[in-house]
C-alpha positions in Angstrom: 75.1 218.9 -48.3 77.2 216.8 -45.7 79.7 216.5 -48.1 80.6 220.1 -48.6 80.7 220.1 -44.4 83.6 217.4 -44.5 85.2 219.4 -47.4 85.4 222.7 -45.8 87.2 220.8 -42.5 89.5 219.9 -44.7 88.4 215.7 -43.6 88.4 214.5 -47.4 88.3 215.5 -51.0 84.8 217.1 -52.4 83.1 214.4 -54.1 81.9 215.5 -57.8 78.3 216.3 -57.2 76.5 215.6 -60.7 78.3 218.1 -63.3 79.6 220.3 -60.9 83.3 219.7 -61.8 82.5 219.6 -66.0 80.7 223.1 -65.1 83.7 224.6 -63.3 86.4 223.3 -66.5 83.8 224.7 -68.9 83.7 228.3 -66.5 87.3 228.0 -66.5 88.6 227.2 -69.9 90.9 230.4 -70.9 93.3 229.3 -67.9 92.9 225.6 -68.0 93.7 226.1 -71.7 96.9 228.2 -70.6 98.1 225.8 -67.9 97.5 222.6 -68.9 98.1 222.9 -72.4 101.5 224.7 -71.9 102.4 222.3 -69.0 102.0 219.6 -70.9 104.0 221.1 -73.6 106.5 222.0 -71.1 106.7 218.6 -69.9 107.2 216.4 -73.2 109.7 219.0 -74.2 112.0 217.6 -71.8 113.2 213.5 -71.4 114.5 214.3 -67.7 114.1 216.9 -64.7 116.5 219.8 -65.4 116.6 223.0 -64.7 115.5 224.4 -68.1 112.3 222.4 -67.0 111.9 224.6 -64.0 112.7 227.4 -65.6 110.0 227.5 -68.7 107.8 226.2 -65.8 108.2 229.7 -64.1 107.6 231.2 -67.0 104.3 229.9 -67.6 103.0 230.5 -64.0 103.9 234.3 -64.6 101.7 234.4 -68.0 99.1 232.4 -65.8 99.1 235.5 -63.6 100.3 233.9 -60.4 102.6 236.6 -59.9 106.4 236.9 -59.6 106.5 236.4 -55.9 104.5 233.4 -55.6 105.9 231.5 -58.6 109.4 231.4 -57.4 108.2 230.3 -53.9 106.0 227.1 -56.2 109.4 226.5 -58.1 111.7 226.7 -55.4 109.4 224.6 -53.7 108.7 222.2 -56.9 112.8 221.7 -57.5 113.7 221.2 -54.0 110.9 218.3 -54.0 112.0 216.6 -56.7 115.5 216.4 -55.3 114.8 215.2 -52.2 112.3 212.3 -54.1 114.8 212.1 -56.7 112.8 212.5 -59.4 113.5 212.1 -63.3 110.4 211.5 -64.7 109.1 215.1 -65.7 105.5 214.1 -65.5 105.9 213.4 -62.1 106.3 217.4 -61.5 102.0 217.8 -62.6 100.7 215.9 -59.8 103.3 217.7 -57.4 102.3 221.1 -58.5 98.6 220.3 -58.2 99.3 219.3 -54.3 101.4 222.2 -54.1 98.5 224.3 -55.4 95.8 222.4 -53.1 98.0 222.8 -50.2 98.5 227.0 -50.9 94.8 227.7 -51.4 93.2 225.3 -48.9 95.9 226.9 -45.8 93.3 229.9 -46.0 90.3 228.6 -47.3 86.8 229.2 -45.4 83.3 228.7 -46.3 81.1 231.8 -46.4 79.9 232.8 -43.1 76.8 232.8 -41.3 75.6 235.0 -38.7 75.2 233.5 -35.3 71.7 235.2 -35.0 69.6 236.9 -38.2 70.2 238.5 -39.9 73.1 237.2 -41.5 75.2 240.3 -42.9 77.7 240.8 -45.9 78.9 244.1 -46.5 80.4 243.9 -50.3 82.7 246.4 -51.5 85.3 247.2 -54.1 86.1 249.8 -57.1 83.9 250.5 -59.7 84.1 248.0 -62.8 84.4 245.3 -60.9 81.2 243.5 -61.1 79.9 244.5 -57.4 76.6 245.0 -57.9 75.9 242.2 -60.6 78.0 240.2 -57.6 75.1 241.4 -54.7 72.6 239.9 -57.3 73.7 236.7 -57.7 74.3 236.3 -54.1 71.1 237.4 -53.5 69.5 234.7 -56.1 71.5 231.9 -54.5 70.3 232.9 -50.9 66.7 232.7 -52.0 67.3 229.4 -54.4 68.1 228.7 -50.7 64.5 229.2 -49.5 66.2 232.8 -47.4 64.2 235.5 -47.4 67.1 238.2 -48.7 67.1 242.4 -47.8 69.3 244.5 -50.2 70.7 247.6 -49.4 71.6 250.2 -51.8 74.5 251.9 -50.1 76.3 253.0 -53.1 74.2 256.4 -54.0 76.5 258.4 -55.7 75.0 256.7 -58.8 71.5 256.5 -59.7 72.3 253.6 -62.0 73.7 251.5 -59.2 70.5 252.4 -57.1 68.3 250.9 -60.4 70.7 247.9 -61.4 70.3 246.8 -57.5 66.4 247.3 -58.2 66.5 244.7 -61.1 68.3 242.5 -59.4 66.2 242.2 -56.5 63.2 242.0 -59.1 65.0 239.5 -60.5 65.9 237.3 -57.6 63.0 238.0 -55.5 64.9 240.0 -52.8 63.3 242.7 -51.3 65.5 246.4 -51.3 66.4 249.3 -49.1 67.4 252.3 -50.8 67.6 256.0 -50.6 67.6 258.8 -53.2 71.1 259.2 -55.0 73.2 261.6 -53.3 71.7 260.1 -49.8 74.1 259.2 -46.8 75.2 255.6 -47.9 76.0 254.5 -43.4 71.8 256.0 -43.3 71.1 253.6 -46.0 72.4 250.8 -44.1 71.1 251.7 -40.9 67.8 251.4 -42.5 68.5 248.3 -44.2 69.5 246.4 -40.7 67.0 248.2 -38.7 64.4 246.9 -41.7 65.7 243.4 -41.9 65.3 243.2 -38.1 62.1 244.1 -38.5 60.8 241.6 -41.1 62.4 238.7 -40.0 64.9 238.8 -42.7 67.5 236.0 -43.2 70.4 237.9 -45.0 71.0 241.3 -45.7 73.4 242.2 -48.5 75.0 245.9 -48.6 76.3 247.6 -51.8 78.6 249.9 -51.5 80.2 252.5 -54.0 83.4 251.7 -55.4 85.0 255.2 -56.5 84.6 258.4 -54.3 86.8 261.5 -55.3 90.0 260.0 -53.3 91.2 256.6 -51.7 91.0 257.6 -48.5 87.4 259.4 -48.7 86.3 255.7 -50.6 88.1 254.0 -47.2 86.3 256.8 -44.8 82.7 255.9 -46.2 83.2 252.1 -45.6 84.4 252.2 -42.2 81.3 254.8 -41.4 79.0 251.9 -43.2 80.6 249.4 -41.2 80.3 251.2 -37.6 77.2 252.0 -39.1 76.5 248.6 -39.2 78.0 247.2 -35.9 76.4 249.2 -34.0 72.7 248.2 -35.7 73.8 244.5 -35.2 75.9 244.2 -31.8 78.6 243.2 -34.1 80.7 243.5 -37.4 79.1 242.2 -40.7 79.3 238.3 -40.8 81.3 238.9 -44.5 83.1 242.3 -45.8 83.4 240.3 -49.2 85.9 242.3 -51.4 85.1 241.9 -55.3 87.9 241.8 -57.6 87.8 241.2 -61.6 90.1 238.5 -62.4 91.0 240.1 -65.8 93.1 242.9 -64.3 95.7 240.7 -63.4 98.0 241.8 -60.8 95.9 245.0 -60.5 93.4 242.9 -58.5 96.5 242.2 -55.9 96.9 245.8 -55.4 93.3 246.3 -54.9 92.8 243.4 -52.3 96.1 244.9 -50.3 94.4 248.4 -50.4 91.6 247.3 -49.0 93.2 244.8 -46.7 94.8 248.0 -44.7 91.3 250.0 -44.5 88.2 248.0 -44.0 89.4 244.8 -43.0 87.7 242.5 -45.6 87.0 238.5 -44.3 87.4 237.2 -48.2 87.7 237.5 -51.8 84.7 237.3 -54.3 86.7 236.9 -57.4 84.4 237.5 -60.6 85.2 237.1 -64.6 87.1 234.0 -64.2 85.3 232.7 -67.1 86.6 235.9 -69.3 90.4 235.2 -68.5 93.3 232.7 -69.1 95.1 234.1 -66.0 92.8 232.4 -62.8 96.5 231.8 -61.7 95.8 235.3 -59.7 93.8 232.8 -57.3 97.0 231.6 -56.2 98.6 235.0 -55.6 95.7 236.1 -53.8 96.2 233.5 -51.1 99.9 233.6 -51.3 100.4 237.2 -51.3 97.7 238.9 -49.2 96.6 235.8 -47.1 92.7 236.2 -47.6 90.6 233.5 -48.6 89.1 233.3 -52.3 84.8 232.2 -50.8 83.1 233.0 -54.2 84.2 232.6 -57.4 82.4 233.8 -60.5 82.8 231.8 -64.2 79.7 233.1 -66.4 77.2 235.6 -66.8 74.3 233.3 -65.5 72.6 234.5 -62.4 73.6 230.8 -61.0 77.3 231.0 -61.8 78.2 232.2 -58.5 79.8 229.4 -57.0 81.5 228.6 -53.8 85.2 228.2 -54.2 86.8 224.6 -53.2 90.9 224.6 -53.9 90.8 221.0 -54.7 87.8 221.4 -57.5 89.7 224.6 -58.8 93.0 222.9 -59.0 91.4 219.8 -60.9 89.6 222.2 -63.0 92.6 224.0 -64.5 94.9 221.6 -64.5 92.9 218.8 -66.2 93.8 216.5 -63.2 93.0 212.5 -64.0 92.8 213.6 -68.0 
């Protein structure tokens, strides 16, 4: 839609396309529960700016999971604001932090990409648990809602059950699949997946990779073989290397997307289970902290609760904006 064009250049705020924003808050309910409830609270509890304000406001932030780091930078960045504005009115701080907010996410926010020829490639990876393959599913629904004709590849062999979850999904969404025995070569998998979806005129290919091997670095070693794998099929990299992370694990998810961030390079964030947690504040301290942009977020269990991630919809979302 034209409007999600203008949105993602960052010319104009998302307009709310029927529901989409009361879909989000419902998907979103644990945090916006956390944040705007207790900033609300934090707010009537005081008749002026002080710095006990700012400091139950850090507070907060941490429980919200935006991590140490990032919340002293917001604060810091909130108190020095209202000085310079000189600002008394404590609900004047909610609209500040919500631009504050905007402003963090959107300096690395990017659409998902598209390949500049077919097919369009994303190479998903991540530990175990995460919601990987469940994530290559739901991509590959949306693609096809889409009117794409969508290739999986089962690249994660080292367990059968992956291999038959990726089958149902593809049954599910219509896809068609690549896949090997378990125990196969995972880069052969994908070589036969691009070579195939060259072949059939396929619009995007999705690879699923394994998320546990017996170390970190043989897990890293496998993914830059799949991705070489991968280049060399294509005559480039992979348009995506989405990295999924859960959202419940908290600052666990930080330490995943920096590990992978030194290995395989990812391009952005699918961030799944938002719906399942009152600490989405980790969006923040994804940005903030390892500087990739959030693309996909996910806030049910339905196969069309994969959304694309706008800051300024998220930040409306959980912080009740206009309520």
């Amino acid at each position: 839609m034209a409007w999600r064009n203008l949105f993602r250049r960052g010319e104009g705020k998302a307009p709310d396309e029927p529901g989409i924003l009361d879909r989000l808050k419902a998907g979103l309910q644990k945090t916006r529960t956390m944040l705007t409830d207790g900033l609300d609270n934090v707010l009537r509890g005081h008749r002026q700016i002080e710095e006990s304000l700012f400091e139950e406001l850090e507070e907060l932030l941490i429980q919200a999971d935006v991590g140490m780091k990032t919340t002293l930078e917001l604060v810091d960045w909130l108190r020095e604001e209202c000085r310079q504005q000189k600002m008394t009115d404590p609900q004047g701080v909610k609209p500040l932090l919500a631009q504050r907010m905007k402003e963090i996410l959107g300096s690395c926010s990017a659409p998902l990409a598209e390949g500049p020829d077919q097919p369009t490639v994303y190479l998903v990876v991540g530990v175990n648990g995460t919601g990987k393959t469940t994530t290559v599913g739901k991509l590959a629904a949306r693609c096809q809602r889409r009117g794409q004709k969508v290739l999986l590849g089962a690249a994660d062999t080292f367990r059968a059950a992956a291999i038959e979850q990726l089958e149902t999904w593809a049954a599910r969404s219509g896809a068609e699949i690549v896949k090997h025995q378990a125990g196969a070569d995972p880069a052969a998998v994908a070589h036969d997946a691009a070579q195939a979806a060259k072949a059939r005129g396929v619009h995007t290919l999705i690879i699923d990779t394994a998320g546990r091997l017996h170390t970190k670095s043989n897990l890293m070693a496998e993914l830059e073989k799949i991705e070489k794998v991968l280049a060399r099929s294509l005559g480039r990299r992979p348009d995506e290397v989405l990295l999924v992370v859960d959202a419940t694990t908290g600052q666990n998810a930080i330490s995943q997307a920096k590990m992978f961030k030194g290995a395989v390079e990812p391009t952005g964030v699918v961030l799944t289970k938002l719906d399942g947690t009152a600490k989405g504040g980790i969006v923040l301290a994804i940005a903030a902290e390892v500087g990739l942009p959030v693309k996909l977020i996910g806030v049910g269990e339905g196969i069309d609760d994969l959304r694309d991630f706008h800051p300024e919809l998220f930040v409306e979302a959980i912080l009740a904006e206009g309520s």
